[in-house]
N, C-alpha and C positions, 0 to 999 in steps of 0.2 A: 175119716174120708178114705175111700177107695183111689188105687194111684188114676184112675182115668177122670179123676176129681178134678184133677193139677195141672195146669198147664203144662205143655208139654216143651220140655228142652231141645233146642236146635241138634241136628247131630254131631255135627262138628265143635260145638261150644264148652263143652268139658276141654276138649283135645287143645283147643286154644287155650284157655286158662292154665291149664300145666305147663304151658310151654312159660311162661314166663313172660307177661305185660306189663308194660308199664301202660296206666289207666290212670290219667290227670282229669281229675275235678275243674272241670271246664265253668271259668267265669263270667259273669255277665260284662258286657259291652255297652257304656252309657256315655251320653253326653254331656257337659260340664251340665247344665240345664235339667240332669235325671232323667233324659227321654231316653228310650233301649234306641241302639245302635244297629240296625239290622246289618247293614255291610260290615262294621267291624266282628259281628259275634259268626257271620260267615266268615270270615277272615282267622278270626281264631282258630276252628274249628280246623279250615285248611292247615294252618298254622301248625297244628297238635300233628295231624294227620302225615305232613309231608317230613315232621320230625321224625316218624317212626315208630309213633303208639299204638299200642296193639289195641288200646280200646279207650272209649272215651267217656268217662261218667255228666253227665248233665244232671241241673237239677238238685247237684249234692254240696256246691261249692256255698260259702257263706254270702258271698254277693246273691247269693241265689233265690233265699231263703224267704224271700218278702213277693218272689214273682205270682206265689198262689192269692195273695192278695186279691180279691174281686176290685179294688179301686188300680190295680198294677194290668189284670186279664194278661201275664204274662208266661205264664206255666205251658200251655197250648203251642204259642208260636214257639218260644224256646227248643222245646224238645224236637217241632216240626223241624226248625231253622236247620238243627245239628244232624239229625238224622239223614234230609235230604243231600246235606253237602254230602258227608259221609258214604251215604248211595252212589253216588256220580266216584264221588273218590276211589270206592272200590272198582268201582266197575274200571274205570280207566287203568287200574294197577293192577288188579287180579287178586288184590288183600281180604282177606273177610277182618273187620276192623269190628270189635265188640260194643256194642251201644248198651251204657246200664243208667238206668232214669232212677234219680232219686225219686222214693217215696215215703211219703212222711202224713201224720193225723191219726188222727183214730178211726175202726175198723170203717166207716163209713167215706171217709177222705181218701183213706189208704187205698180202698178197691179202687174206686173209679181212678184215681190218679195209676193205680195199675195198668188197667183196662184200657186206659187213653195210651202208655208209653206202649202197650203192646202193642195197638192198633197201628202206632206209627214206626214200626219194626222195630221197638227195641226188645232185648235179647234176655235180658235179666232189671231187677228192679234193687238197690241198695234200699235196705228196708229200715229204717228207723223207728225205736221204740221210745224215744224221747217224751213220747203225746201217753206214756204210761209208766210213771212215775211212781206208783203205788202199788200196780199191778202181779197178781200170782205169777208162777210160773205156768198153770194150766192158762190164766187170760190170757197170758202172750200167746201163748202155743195156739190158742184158738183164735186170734186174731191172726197170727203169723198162716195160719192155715187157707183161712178166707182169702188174704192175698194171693196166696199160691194156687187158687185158684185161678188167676187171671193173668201171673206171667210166672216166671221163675226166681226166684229168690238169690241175692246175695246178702248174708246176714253183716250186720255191723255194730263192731261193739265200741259205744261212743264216752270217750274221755269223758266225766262227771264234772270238769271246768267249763265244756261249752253246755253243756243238757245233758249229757250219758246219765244212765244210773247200771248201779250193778246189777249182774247177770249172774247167776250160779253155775257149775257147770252140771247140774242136771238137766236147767235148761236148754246149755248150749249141744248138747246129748239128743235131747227129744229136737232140737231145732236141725241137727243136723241130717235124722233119721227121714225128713219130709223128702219126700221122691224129690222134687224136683228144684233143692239146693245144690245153687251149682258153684256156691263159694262164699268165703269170710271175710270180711275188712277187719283185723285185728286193731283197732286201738283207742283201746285204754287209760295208754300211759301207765302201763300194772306190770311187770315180772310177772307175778303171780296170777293175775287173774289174764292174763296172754295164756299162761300155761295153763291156764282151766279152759280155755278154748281146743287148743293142742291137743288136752287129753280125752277132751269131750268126741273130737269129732272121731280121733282114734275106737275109741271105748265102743261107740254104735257102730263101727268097722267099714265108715265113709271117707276113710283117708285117699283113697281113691277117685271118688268122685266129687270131695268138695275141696276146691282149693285154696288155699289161706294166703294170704293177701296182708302186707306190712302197711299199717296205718300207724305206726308208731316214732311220731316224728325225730323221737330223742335216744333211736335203738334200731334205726332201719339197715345201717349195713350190718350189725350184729344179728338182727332176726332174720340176715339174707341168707346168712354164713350158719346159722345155729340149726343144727339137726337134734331134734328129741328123741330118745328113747322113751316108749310107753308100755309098761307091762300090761297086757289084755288077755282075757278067757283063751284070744288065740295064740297068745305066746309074743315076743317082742314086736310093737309097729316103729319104725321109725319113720319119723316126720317133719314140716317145719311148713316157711314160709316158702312160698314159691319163687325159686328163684334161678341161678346157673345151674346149664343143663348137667351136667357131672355130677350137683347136690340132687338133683333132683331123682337121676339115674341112680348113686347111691343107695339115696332112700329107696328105693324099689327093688335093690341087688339083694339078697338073700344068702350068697355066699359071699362070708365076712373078709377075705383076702381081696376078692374083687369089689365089695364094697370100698375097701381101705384104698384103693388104687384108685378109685375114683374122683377119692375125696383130696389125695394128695394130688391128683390133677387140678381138681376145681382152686385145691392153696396154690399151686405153681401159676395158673394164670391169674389170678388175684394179685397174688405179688410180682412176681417177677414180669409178665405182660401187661397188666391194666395198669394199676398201680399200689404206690408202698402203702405199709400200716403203718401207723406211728403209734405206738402205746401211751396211753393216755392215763391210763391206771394201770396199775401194780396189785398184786392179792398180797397183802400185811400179815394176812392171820388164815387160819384152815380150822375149823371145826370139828372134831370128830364123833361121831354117835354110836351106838350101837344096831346094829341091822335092825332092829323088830323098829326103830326110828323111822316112819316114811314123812315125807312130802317136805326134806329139806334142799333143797336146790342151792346148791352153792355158786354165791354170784360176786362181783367184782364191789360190790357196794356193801358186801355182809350182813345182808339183812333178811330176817328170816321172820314173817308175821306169823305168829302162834296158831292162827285160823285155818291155816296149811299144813300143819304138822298133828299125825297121830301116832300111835303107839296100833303097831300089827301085832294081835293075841297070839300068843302062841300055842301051839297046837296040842 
């Protein structure tokens, strides 16, 4: 596909993402009786809104998950309901508040339910690959493509306890290179396969323009606080989730002194202004390897899956 294939990204909508959202998985509103709750799911929505979220997913939440249902016909209103509030919202406040519509089925489900969150001004679409379970790396990519046809993408790599399956990171590579992703929901529940995302989006040299996003409920202030180094053709990326504007200024600083100033800023308001750490774990032991040793990450739980680790040839 040629980029004027792809739906086209808002211009401000990258710039938002970097800055650091918090973007809650909006719930459904029912009655003890199972009927949808039209005034409380406006309510909610206000709710989300007047707390301070930068953006608001619909559509992706587990209450959610049954509205495409033809005997439910609630997918349609839903998305409507949130979007309108949200219009009035901003307008009153002067916020551009991010609207991302789940999207979920196979290639034929997935456009139109695209095509429908577009039409009702949402901004990007969380895209799930749940409904391809068996699938290559080239049928995602060409499913992932179709969609991107009809809004913009934020990719999601979904824990294999509720539906996820694995991803490689060649796929997350070629998923990242599509013009018009404009960010990740990491979670896994993986170390490792979080860091096959990390070095994927590095590797095609979109660290820039997609932003990575902590969906990892048992690692989210550590994935807030954690900057990667990634070795690439162009030399060091450093990266992470997106998150405090100092981590994030860091990652983007280029000279290592005011890098390092940055980052001692971002721990001084962490600890001493927001609040304490408490250490939770201890490191018992330390590994050591020889350099030509790659893809050991050393982590608080010492555990290092063999699938990850090769031997660099030497020269």
């Amino acid at each position: 596909m040629n980029d004027n294939a792809y739906a086209p990204v808002a211009p401000w909508l990258r710039r938002r993402l970097f800055e650091g959202l918090v973007i809650p998985a909006h719930p459904l509103a029912l009655f003890d009786d199972g009927k949808f709750d039209e005034a409380s799911q406006r309510g909610l929505t206000r709710y989300y809104h007047e707390s301070g979220a930068g953006g608001i997913a619909v559509a992706v939440h587990t209450t959610q998950f049954s509205i495409r249902e033809p005997q439910h016909g609630l997918f349609e209103p839903v998305l409507r309901i949130a979007a309108e509030e949200v219009s009035v919202l901003d307008e009153d406040t002067g916020r551009q508040t991010v609207l991302i519509a789940g999207v979920v089925g196979r290639t034929d489900q997935a456009v139109a339910e695209a095509r429908l969150a577009a039409s009702l001004g949402y901004h990007a679409g969380l895209l799930s690959l749940a409904a391809f379970p068996g699938a290559s790396d080239d049928e995602l990519i060409a499913h992932c493509n179709e969609v991107a046809g009809e809004i913009p993408l934020f990719g999601f790599y979904l824990q294999r306890a509720v539906g996820g399956r694995r991803l490689s990171k060649d796929f997350w590579k070629r998923f990242a290179s599509i013009p018009n992703v404009v960010g990740i929901k990491i979670a896994p529940f993986n170390r490792y396969e979080t860091i096959d995302v990390v070095r994927a989006v590095a590797e095609a040299g979109r660290e820039r323009e997609v932003a990575l996003y902590t969906g990892n409920d048992d690692h989210i202030v550590l994935d807030l606080i954690t900057t990667f180094e990634v070795l690439t053709d162009r030399g060091p990326v450093y990266l992470g989730m997106v998150g405090d504007a100092c981590i994030e200024g860091a990652r983007r600083e280029s000279d290592p002194a005011k890098r390092m100033a940055l980052f001692r800023r971002a721990e001084e308001l962490a600890c001493r202004n927001e609040f304490p750490f408490l250490p939770i774990y201890y490191y018992v032991n330390q590994g050591m390897a020889k350099p030509k040793v790659k893809g050991i990450i050393q982590n608080i739980l010492d555990l290092h899956p063999w699938q990850y680790i090769w031997i660099e040839p030497e020269e």
